[in-house]
C-alpha positions in Angstrom: -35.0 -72.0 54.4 -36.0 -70.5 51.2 -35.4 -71.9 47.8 -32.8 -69.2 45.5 -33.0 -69.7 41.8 -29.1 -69.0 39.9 -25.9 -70.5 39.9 -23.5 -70.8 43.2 -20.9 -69.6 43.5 -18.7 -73.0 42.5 -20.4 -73.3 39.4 -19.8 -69.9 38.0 -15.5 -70.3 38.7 -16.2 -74.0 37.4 -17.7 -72.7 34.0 -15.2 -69.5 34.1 -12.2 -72.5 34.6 -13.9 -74.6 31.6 -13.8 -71.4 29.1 -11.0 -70.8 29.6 -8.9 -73.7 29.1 -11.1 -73.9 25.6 -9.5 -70.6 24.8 -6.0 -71.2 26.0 -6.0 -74.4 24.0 -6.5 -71.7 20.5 -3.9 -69.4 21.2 -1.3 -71.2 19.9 -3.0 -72.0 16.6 -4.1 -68.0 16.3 0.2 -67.4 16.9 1.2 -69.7 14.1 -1.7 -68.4 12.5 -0.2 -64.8 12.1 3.3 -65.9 11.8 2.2 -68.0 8.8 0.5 -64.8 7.5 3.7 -62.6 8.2 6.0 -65.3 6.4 3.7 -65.3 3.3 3.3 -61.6 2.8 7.3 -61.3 2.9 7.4 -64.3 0.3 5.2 -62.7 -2.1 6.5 -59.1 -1.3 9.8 -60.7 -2.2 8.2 -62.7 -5.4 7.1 -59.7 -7.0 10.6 -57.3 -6.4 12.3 -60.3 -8.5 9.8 -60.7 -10.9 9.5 -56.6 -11.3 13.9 -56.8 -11.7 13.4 -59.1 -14.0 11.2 -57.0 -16.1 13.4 -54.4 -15.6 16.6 -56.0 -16.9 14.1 -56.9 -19.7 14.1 -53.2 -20.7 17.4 -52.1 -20.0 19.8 -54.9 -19.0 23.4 -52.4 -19.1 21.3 -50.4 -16.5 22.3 -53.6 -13.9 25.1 -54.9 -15.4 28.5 -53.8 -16.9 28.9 -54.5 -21.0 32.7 -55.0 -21.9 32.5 -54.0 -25.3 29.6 -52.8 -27.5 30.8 -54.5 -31.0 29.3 -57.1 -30.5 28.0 -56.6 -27.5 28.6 -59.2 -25.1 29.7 -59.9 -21.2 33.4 -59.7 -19.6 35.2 -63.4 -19.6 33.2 -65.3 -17.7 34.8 -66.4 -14.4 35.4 -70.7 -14.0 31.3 -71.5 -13.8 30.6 -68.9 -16.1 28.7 -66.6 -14.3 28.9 -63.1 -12.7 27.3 -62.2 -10.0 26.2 -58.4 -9.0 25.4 -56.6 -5.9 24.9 -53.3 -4.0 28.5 -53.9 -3.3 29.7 -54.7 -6.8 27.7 -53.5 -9.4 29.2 -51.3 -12.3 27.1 -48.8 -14.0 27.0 -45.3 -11.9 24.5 -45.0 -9.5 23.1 -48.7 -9.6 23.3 -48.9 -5.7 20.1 -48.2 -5.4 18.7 -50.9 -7.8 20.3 -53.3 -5.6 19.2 -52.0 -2.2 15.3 -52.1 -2.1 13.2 -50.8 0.6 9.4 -51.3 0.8 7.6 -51.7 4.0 10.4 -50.2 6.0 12.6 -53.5 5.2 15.4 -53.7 2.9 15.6 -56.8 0.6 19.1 -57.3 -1.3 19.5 -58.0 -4.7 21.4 -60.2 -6.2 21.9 -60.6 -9.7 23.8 -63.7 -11.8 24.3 -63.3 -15.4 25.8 -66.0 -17.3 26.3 -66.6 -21.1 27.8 -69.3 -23.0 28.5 -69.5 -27.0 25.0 -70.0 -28.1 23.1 -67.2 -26.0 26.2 -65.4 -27.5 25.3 -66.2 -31.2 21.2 -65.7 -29.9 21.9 -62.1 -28.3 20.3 -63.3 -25.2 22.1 -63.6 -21.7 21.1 -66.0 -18.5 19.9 -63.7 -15.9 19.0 -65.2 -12.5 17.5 -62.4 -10.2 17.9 -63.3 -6.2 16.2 -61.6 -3.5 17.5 -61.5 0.3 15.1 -60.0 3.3 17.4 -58.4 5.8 18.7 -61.0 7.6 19.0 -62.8 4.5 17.6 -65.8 6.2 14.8 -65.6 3.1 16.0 -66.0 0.0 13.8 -66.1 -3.8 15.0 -66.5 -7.7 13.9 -66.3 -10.7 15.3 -67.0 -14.1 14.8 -65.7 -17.3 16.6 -64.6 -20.6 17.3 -60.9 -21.8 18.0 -59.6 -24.8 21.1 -57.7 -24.8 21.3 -56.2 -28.0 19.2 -55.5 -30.7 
């Protein structure tokens, strides 16, 4: 009988078994891995639209929401906790539809904006904004807050 040099026939399924278990066992952290990923990248995308509102209200705040009278300038009577709240579906100023429906990355993200101002914002000239933004299934939500001047 002669004497082969190699691997048989049980060791090369053994070692083929053995590899792959090892790389069954990471698929499940590489899944997580990009779903984490996804759900980060729609966080920031969604970060930087109500930031960039924000800035925008900053520059012209009547371009969002409606101004009941222009001496002084000031919001309508605010409803019992004092706030309004605008969206695509109720926003005043012509053509604002779009402001409120934002599409980037072939997925629309809602906004949502609260204003609010009580008798010393009133007396400053500044009004309470709070800028919300909803992915699709509005299952994500963001804010953030900041003051405008409404007048100058």
């Amino acid at each position: 009988m002669r004497q082969e040099e190699g691997f048989t026939l049980v060791e090369v399924i053994a070692s083929l078994v053995i590899i792959s278990i090892i790389l069954l066992s990471f698929f499940p952290m590489l899944i997580t891995a990009k779903k984490t990923s996804v759900m980060n990248v729609d966080k920031l995308v969604m970060i930087q639209l109500a930031e960039a509102t924000l800035d925008r209200l900053q520059v012209d705040p009547f371009g969002y929401l409606e101004q009941a009278s222009l001496n002084p300038p000031y919001l309508h009577k605010p409803t019992k906790d004092g706030a309004f709240t605008y969206t695509y579906i109720n926003c005043k100023p012509q053509n604002c539809r779009p402001l409120y429906l934002l599409t980037l990355n072939d997925k629309t993200y809602y906004t949502e904006i609260t204003a609010s101002q009580n008798a010393s914002e009133k007396n400053s000239k500044l009004i309470n904004i709070v800028v919300t933004i909803k992915d699709e299934a509005k299952k994500k939500v963001y804010s953030v807050e900041g003051y405008v001047s409404g007048y100058e």
